[in-house]
C-alpha positions, 0 to 999 in steps of 0.5 A: 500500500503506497500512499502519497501522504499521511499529512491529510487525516482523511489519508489517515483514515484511509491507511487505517480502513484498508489496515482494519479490512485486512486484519479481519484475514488472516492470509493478508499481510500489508506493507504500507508506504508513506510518499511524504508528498512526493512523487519521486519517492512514491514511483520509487515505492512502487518499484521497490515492491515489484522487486520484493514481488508482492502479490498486489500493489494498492496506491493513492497517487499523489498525481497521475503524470509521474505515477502513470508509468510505474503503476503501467509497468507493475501491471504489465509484469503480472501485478495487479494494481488497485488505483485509490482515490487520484487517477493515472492517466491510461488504463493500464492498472487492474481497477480503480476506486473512488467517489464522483469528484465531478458530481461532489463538487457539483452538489456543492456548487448547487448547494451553495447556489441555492443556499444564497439564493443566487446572489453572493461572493465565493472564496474557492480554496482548491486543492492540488490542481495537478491532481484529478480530485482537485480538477474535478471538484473545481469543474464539478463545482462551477457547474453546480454554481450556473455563473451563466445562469446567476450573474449575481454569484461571483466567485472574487477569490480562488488559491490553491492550498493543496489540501492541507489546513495551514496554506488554507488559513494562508489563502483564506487571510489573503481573500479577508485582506482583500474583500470586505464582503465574502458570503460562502468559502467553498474549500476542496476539503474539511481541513481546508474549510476549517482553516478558512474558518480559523482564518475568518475568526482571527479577523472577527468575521467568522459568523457573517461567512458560511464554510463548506467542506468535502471528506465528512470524516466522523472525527473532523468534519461531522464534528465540525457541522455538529460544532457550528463550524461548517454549514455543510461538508460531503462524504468522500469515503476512502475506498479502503475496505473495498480495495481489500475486498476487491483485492481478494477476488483478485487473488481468487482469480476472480474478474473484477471491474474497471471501475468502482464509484462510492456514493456520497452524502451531505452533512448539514446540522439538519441531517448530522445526527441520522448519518447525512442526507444520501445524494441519488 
């Protein structure tokens, strides 16, 4: 298991779903990698365990480019491979796992549409945009706000805080210092939500702006609705128990799908208590 950083806590939780699946088998032993944020040292944890031949190979990539050809060349030597979360680019891998990024930050960007009723400005505090989830949220969300359709939405800050909490706070004093009216941050991820949020409340203007989140992770950003610090966070599971379940079919010989899609939900202080409101 490589995994491209353990600095995320959804990342945490991800590490620790695949660990307590696998515990459940006795025949599983997993061997898991930290990348530290680097694809360099990540392509160098995939060729290390072809060399050690490890019967399945199960990565998160930091980004697609770099990882593209080592995860292809362990496929092509015999390994089967299991793509969590961030893709790479062909197909050349066993399966892929991962919720709908476009669809998410859809229902974000339609959410916030609604919410405000058209009218608002918006910080979008992204991700890694070289990563597919971080360019998928942005598209899934710009086609949930409908700036066509909304002329009074404006979106007057946009940074990338490439997922972690301290560059958000970073971005959100930029937005503060540079907009004295701001209505809805929409952040790529709970941590980046509650950066913003920290940000605002350093500056006393915290209660005039509403947060919204991705990753709903009960200890973090449930706990951050239920705290009144985010107006709303969506799901995105780890696919970590599936990729050991889909692992042992593989190792069974079984045929598997190409593609797996999680579903999501939406977690507001209306729908926290009965586990969020499914998204059909």
């Amino acid at each position: 298991m490589s995994q491209c950083n353990l600095g995320e806590p959804w990342r945490v939780q991800m590490d620790a779903d695949v660990r307590v699946a696998a515990d459940r088998h006795a025949n599983l032993r997993v061997i898991f990698k930290d990348a530290q944020n680097s694809s360099l040292t990540q392509r160098a944890q995939v060729e290390e365990l072809v060399e050690q031949g490890v019967d399945v190979i199960i990565i998160s990539p930091k980004e697609a480019a770099p990882l593209t050809r080592p995860v292809a060349e362990a496929y092509q030597r015999g390994i089967p491979v299991i793509i969590l979360d961030r893709q790479v680019q062909g197909d050349q891998y066993t399966t892929f796992i991962g919720a709908d990024n476009v669809r998410i930050g859809r229902e974000a960007g339609k959410w916030i549409r609604e919410t405000l009723g058209g009218q608002g400005k918006i910080v979008e505090l992204k991700g890694l945009m070289t990563s597919t989830p971080g360019q998928d949220r942005n598209r899934g969300f710009l086609e949930g706000l409908e700036l066509d359709g909304n002329p009074g939405l404006e979106i007057v800050f946009s940074g990338e805080m490439q997922w972690l909490e301290p560059n958000a706070r970073g971005e959100m004093e930029s937005a503060l210092a540079t907009n004295d009216e701001i209505d809805v941050v929409y952040a790529h991820n709970d941590p980046g939500a509650h950066g913003a949020w920290l940000a605002a409340r350093a500056a006393g203007r915290e209660e005039e702006i509403q947060f919204v989140g991705i990753d709903a992770l009960p200890h973090e950003g449930q706990q951050y609705v239920q705290q009144g610090i985010l107006d709303a966070t969506f799901l995105y599971p780890t696919g970590g128990e599936e990729a050991i379940d889909l692992a042992l079919a593989i190792l069974r010989g079984e045929e598997v799908p190409k593609h797996v899609v999680l579903g999501t939900r939406l977690f507001t202080g209306e729908t926290v208590a009965e586990g969020g409101r499914p998204i059909r």
